[in-house]
C-alpha positions as CSV (number, residue, x, y, z in Angstrom):
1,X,116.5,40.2,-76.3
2,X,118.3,40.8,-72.7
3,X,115.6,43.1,-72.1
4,X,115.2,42.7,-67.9
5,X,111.3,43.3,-66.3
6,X,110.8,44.1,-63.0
7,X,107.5,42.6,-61.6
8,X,106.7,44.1,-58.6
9,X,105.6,42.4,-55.7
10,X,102.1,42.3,-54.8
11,X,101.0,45.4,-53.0
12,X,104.3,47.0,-53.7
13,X,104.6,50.6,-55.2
14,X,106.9,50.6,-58.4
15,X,108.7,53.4,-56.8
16,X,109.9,51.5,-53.8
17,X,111.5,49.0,-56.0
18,X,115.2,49.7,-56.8
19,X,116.2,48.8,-60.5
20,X,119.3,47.8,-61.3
21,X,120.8,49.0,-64.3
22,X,121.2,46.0,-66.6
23,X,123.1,46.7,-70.2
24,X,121.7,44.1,-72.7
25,X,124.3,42.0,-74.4
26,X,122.7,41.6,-78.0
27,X,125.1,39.3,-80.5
28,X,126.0,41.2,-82.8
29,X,125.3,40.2,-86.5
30,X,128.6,37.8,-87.9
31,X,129.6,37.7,-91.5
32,X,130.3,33.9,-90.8
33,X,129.3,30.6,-89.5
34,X,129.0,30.3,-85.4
35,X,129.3,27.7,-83.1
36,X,126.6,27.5,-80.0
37,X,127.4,24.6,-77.6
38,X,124.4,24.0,-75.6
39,X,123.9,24.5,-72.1
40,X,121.4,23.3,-69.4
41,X,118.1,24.5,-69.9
42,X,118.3,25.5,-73.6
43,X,116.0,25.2,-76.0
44,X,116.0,25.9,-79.9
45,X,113.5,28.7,-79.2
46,X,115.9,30.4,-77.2
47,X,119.0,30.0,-79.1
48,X,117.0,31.3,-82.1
49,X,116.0,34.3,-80.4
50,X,119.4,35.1,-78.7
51,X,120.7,35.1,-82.8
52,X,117.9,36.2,-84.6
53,X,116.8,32.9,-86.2
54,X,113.7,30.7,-86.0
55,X,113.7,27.0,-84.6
56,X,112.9,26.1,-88.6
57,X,115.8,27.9,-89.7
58,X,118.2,26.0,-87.0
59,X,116.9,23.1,-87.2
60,X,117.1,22.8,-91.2
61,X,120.6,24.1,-91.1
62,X,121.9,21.5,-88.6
63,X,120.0,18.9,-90.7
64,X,118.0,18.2,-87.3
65,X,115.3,15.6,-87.5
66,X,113.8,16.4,-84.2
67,X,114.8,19.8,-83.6
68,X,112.6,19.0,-79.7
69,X,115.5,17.2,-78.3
70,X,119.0,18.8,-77.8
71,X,121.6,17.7,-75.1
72,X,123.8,19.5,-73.2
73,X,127.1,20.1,-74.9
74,X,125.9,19.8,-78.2
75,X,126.8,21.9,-80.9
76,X,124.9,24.1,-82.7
77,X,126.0,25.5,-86.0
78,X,124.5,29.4,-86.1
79,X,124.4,30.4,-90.0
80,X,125.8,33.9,-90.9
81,X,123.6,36.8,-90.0
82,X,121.7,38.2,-92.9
C-alpha cells in the first residue's frame, strides 16, 4: 500500500526518468473502532486495502447488504486492527 511505480514511457531508458522520492503513508494499526467517510472514486476494495481488511470483512461489519454500492460521504465503520 502507497507503493508509487514508475512506468516508463515507450522507448524511454529507465535512467532518463527522474523519480521522485515518495514516503508511503501506511495507517497504522488502531486499538479501536475508525471512521472512513467516503470519497469520490472509492471502492470497498480500496478502503480494505488502505486498512488491512477485505471487502467481506467491511461489508459484514457495516451490516452492508450490497457492499457494490457506496456514496460519497458515507461512513464507513473500520473495526480495530488485529
Amino acid at each position: 500500500i502507497g507503493q508509487v511505480l514508475v512506468i516508463p514511457a515507450q522507448g524511454t531508458e529507465v535512467e532518463d526518468i527522474a523519480t521522485p522520492v515518495v514516503e508511503a503513508t501506511a495507517v497504522p494499526p488502531a486499538t479501536e473502532e475508525r471512521i472512513h467517510t467516503v470519497q469520490a472514486g472509492e471502492n470497498l476494495f480500496r478502503i480494505g486495502l488502505q486498512y488491512g481488511f477485505t471487502v467481506d470483512e467491511l461489508a459484514a461489519y457495516n451490516n452492508m447488504a450490497n457492499p457494490n454500492v457506496l456514496e460519497v460521504g458515507q461512513q464507513i465503520r473500520i473495526p480495530p486492527s488485529n
